[in-house]
C-alpha positions, 0 to 999 in steps of 0.5 A, spaced: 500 500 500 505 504 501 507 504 494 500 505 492 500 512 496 507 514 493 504 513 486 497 517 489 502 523 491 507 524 486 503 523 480 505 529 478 513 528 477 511 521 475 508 524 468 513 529 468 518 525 468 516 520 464 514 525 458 522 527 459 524 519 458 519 519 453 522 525 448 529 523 450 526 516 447 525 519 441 532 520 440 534 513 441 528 511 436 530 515 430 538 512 432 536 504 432 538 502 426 533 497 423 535 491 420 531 488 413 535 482 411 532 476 414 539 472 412 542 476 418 539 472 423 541 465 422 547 461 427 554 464 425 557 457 425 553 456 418 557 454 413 553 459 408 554 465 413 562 463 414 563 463 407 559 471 406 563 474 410 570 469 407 567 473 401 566 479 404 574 478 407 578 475 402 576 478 396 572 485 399 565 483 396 559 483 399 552 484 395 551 482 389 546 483 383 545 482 376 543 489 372 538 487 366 538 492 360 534 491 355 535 496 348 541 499 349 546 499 345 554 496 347 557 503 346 551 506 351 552 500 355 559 501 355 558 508 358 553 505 363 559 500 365 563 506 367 558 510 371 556 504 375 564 503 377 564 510 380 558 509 385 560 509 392 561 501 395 560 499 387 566 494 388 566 490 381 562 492 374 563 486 370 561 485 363 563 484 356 567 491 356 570 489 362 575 483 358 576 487 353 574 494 348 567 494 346 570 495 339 572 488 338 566 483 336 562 479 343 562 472 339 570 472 340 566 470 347 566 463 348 559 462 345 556 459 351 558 464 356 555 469 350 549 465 349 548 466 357 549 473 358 546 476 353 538 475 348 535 479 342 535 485 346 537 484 353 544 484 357 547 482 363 551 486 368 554 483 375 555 488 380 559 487 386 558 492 392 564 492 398 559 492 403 554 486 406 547 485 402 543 489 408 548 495 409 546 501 409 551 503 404 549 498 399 542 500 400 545 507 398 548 504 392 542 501 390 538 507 389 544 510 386 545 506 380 537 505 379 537 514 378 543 512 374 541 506 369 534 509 368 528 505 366 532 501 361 535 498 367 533 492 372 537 491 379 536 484 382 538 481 387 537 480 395 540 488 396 535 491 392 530 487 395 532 489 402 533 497 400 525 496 396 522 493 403 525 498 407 523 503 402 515 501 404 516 499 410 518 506 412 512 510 408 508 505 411 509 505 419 507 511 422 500 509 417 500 501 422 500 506 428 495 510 426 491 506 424 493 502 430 491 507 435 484 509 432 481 503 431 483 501 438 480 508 440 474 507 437 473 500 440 474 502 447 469 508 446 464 503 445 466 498 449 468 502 454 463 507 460 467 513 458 469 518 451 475 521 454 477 513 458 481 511 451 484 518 451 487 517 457 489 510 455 493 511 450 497 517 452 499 513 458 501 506 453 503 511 447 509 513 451 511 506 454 511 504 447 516 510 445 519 509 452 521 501 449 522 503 442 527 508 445 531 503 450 532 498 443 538 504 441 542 498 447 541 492 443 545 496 436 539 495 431 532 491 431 529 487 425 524 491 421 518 485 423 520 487 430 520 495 429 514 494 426 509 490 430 512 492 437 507 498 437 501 495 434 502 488 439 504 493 445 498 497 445 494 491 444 497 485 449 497 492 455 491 495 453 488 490 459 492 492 464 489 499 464 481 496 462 483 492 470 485 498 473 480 503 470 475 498 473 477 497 479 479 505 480 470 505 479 469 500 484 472 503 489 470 510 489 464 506 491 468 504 497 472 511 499 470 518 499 477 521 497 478 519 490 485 519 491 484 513 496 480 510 491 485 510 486 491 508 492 486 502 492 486 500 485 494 501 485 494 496 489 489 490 487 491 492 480 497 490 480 496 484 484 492 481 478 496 484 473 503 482 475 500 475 475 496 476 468 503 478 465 508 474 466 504 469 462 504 474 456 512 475 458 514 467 458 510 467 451 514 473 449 520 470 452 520 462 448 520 466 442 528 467 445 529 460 444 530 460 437 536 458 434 534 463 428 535 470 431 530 473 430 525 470 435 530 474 440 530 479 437 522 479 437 521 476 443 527 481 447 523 487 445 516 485 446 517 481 454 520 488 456 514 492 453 509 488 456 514 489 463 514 497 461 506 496 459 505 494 466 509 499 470 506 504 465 500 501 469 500 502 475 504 508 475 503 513 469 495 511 468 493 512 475 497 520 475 493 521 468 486 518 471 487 522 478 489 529 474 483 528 469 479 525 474 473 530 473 473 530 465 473 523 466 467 522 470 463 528 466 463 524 460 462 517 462 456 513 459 453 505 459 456 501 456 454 497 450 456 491 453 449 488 457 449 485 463 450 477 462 447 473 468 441 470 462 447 469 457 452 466 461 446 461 464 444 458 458 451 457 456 453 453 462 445 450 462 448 447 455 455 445 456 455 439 454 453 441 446 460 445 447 463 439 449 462 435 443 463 441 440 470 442 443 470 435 441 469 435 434 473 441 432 480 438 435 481 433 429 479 438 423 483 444 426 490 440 428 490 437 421 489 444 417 494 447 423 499 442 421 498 442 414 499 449 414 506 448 417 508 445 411 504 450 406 509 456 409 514 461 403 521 463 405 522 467 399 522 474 401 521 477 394 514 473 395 511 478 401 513 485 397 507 487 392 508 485 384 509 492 382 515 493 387 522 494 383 525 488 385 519 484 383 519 486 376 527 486 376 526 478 378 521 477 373 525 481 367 532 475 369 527 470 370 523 471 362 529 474 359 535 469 361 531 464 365 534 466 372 531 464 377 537 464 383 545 465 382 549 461 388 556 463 389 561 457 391 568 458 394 573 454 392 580 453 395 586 458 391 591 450 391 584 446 389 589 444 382 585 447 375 585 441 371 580 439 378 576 445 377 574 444 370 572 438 372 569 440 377 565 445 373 563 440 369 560 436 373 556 442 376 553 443 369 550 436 369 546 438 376 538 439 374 537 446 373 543 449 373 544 455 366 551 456 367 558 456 372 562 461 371 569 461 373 576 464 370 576 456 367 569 458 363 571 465 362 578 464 359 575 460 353 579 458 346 579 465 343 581 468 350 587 468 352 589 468 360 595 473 359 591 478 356 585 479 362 586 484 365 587 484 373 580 487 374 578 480 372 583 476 376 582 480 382 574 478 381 574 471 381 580 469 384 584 470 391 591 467 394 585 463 398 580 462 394 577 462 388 570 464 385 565 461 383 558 464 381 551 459 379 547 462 376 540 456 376 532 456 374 529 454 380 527 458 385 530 461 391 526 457 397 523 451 392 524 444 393 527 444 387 533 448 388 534 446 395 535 438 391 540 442 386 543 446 392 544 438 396 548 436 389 552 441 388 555 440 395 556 433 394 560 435 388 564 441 391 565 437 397 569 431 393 574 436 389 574 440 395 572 438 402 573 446 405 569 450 399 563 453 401 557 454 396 553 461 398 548 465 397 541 468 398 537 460 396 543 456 399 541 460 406 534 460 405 536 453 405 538 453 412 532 458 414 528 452 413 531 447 416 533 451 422 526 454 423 523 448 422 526 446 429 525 453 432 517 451 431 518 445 435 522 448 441 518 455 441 511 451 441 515 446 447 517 451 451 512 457 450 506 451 453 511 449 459 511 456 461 506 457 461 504 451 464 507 452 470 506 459 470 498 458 471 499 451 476 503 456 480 498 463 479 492 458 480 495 452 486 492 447 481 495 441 478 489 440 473 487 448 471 494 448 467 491 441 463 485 446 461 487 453 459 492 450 455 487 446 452 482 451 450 487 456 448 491 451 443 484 449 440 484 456 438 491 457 435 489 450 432 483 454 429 487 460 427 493 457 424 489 451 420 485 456 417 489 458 411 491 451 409 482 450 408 482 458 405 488 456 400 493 461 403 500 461 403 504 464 410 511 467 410 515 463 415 515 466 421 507 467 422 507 460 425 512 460 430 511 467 433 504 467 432 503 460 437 507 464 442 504 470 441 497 468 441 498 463 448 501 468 451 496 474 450 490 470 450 492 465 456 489 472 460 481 471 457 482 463 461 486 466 467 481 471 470 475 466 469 479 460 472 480 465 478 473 467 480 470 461 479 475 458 484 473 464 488 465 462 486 467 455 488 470 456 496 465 462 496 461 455 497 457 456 490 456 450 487 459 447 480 454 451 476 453 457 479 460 458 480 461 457 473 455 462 471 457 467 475 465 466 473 462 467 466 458 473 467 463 477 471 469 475 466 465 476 459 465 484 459 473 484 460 475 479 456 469 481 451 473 488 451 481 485 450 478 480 446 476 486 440 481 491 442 487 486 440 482 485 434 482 493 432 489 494 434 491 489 428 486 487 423 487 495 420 493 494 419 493 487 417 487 489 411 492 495 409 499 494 408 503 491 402 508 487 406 505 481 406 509 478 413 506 484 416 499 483 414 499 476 415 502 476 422 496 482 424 491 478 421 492 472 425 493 476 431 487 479 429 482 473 427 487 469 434 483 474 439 477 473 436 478 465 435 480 465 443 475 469 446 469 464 443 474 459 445 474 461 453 467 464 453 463 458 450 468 452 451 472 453 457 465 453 461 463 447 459 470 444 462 470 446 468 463 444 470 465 437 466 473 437 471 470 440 476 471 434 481 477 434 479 479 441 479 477 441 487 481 434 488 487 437 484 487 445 487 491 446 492 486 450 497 479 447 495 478 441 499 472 445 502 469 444 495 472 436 494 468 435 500 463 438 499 463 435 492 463 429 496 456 429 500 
């Protein structure tokens, strides 16, 4: 309590205070830098992100792209070449000017490597940059060479993806929040007894939201899925914690004559039934740390201390602002929409056992759609920008043009002996798929002598420790298909050189699939113990655990099977940090039923009127969180272009509705069926086992 009262005294230093951390926050959002490049996030220990940074060390390459131009001229294209070398951090423009005067005839190229770079009215340029794929530097050189090439030119490759990703997700994000926080508005209004309650609401989450933003300046950067969703999901998941603690702030003015003591009183309950309510949603956040790929920490670091943040905000800010605007607050108050549940909540429990065989009925068809929607996600990032985005087009233009689909780069040692190489060449050219490799082999051709290439093309392709290969392959980054041809490449690269390393974009695709396929198992394993243990602990109960969990992954099922029966594709991520998110966020609806139906039940309640009175109480709350989370989200799941954004807000979105059904319908039933066991397996309620009993 002495807390409480020390909040109810300095409440306006608190606001001041948090209005200055606020504003230097801003600093420290601006300063964060942002990370578009989902490669970045495998383990360090993979051969494919050793061998880039060999590439990046060895021989000062980094990025790479392929440029098609189309109707230009040799002579302009020439000229386009040597532009493109002065650009800053362009390392290496490699075309036909590049071994020798555009004056002497193309055909003197080997006839394969002609034939391979150039169509009727289109050629191939290689652009090597001295930066990695997702620096900021390399993203300034993107946008440069585009200004410069014009509308004839088309840059591919993972660097122009991530600078047109970032492009849009920086003209999009101030949209996400302001959707974000209307719609969340316009649903406490309605939902809520107060005009002016969701104003003061977002203020004091708006500033712990900027406050957490800020703190990420620490961590160096942060991944633009975490930026852009760490608002939205923090407005969302706290939003209840300040539904708890304006309800119980109205309650006791019903208790105390001075509101300040009033509020000293809500302080104090609140944060009883908060910090209980939140650790769930942390440990669902905080699974998402287990993943190998690192994005999930990256997610799950920012969003378990914005929930922390959320809840000090709560019991601290808000009540600052509800007592210095306590007299407007009260003026505008009105009914709410919401009606009183006693009639409702008794039919439901008077017909639990149809929501048994329900809750019976939907587990087959919604653990099947759940687990073939886990087979059915995309790992190609190009898939999640709109059609009309430059990159798209510049992959399309490679793929119909030159039939490109992905371009692998294979590092093989300096000593490996050439006659070896050539042979290794060779047998690469076999595999399925593959156009062409190009080497200095397959570049020094019969017409074209070593000794005359310049040392711009030596350098290129070769170092004292390596030598450079690039693939260029028909399929696919991310499909089955090059993911087959990637596994023969290596057998072949492993046998002429056990030390080589084949990168690249589809190569670490490769290995995002397989690492995240584990990181699904382990998130969802850990993520379900938690929180198990968490609500045996919170709740004293053996059983209760067994229950909540269920009903709550019975809605996850439904959420996440549902796209596999609608025939929709999820990028990678969706599924596993959707898991997470949704039990750790959702949990809450069943925990503050399960509470005050066991608080009904040691009452001396029977099982169905502690249940009915249980489902009465917790309706309007979960009613209330439940379409809060569901405005925060759905607005910016049907309105960005980023389909990683829109999907993860949409099964956000459909999640909280899903889960809400789930506790209000069926939880009820289970708990009148289980109630025997609850009473025989809670600690505290033998009163009730024995009453049971008689």
């Amino acid at each position: 309590m002495s807390f409480s009262k020390a909040v109810v005294k300095l409440r306006i230093p608190i606001v001041i205070v948090t209005l200055l951390l606020a504003v230097l926050s801003v600093f420290g959002m601006v300063n964060t830098r942002i990370n578009y490049d989902m490669l970045d996030y495998l383990p360090e220990d993979m051969d494919t992100v050793i061998g880039q940074n060999e590439l990046l060390d060895d021989f000062g390459k980094g990025a790479f792209s392929f440029i098609v131009v189309e109707d230009m001229p040799n002579k302009d294209v020439a000229n386009l070449v040597k532009k493109l070398e002065t650009v800053e951090h362009v390392e290496t423009v490699l075309w036909y000017s590049s071994l020798m005067d555009v004056s002497v005839p193309m055909e003197l190229l080997p006839e394969k490597l002609y034939n391979e770079f150039n169509t009727g009215n289109a050629t191939l340029v290689a652009v090597f940059f001295d930066t990695s794929t997702s620096a900021d530097d390399t993203m300034d050189a993107i946008r440069e060479i585009r200004s410069i090439a014009g509308k004839q030119c088309f840059v591919s490759g993972m660097s122009a993806l991530v600078t047109d990703l970032k492009d849009l997700c920086e003209q999009e994000e101030p949209i996400y929040v302001g959707i974000a926080v209307l719609l969340a508005c316009a649903a406490m209004m309605l939902f809520l007894d107060g005009w002016l309650v969701p104003l003061v609401f977002l203020a004091s989450i708006g500033m712990m939201i900027v406050i957490n933003l800020g703190s990420n300046y620490f961590f160096g950067e942060i991944s633009y899925i975490t930026k852009a969703l760490a608002a939205v999901l923090q407005l969302a998941v706290t939003m209840d914690y300040s539904i708890f603690l304006w309800h119980s702030y109205n309650e006791q003015r019903q208790k105390y004559d001075d509101h300040k003591d009033a509020m000293a009183a809500a302080i104090s309950e609140t944060l009883t039934s908060v910090i209980g309510s939140s650790i769930t949603t942390v440990a669902g956040f905080a699974a998402l740390c287990f993943m190998t790929f690192t994005l999930g920490r990256d997610l799950g670091f920012v969003m378990a201390k914005g929930v922390i943040l959320g809840v000090i905000g709560c019991v601290t800010v808000l009540p600052a602002l509800i007592l210095i605007f306590d007299r407007p607050l009260q003026k505008t108050k009105h009914r709410s929409i919401i009606p009183d549940m006693k009639n409702f909540a008794a039919k439901v429990v008077k017909i639990f056992p149809v929501f048994l065989v329900v809750f019976a009925l939907l587990i087959p068809p919604a653990y099947y759609g759940y687990s073939k929607t886990n087979d059915e996600v995309y790992y190609d990032m190009g898939q999640c920008l709109p059609q009309d985005i430059e990159y798209v087009i510049a992959n399309s233009k490679l793929s119909e043009d030159f039939d490109i689909a992905s371009t692998h780069m294979v590092l093989v040692s300096a000593d490996t002996p050439t006659s070896s190489v050539r042979k290794m060449i060779k047998e690469m050219e076999q595999v399925d798929g593959v156009k062409y490799v190009l080497g200095l082999e397959s570049v020094v051709g019969s017409k074209v002598p070593e000794e005359i290439l310049p040392e711009s093309i030596t350098s290129l392709l070769k170092s004292d420790k390596w030598e450079l290969l690039l693939i260029n392959s028909e399929y696919k980054v991310a499909s089955d298909l090059v993911n087959e041809q990637i596994n023969s490449l290596n057998s072949v690269l492993k046998k002429y050189d056990p030390n080589g390393m084949l990168i690249g974009e589809a190569p670490c695709m490769k290995d995002m699939i397989e690492t995240t396929g584990h990181d699904f198992e382990v998130v969802n394993a850990v993520s379900i113990v938690a929180i198990f243990v968490i609500i045996a602990i919170v709740e004293k109960s053996f059983s209760l655990p067994f229950i909540l969990i269920a009903v709550i992954e019975l809605a996850i099922f439904i959420n996440l099977g549902l796209p596999h029966y609608l025939g929709q594709s999820l990028p990678f991520i969706a599924p596993i940090c959707i898991s997470t998110i949704q039990l750790g966020a959702t949990v809450d609806y069943a925990i503050l039923m399960t509470t005050r139906y066991k608080a009904e039940r040691l009452g001396g309640q029977d099982k169905h009127g502690a249940v009915t009175t249980a489902l009465a109480a917790s309706i309007p709350s979960i009613i209330v969180s439940g379409m809060g989370l569901f405005a925060a989200t759905f607005g910016v799941a049907v309105y960005s272009n980023i389909d990683i954004i829109s999907s993860m807000c949409m099964l956000m979105a459909r999640g909280a509705v899903v889960s809400m059904l789930c506790v209000i319908f069926i939880l009820p039933a289970l708990l009148t069926l289980c109630d025997k066991l609850i009473c025989a397996t809670t600690f505290g309620m033998k009163k009730c086992r024995e009453a049971v009993k008689q």
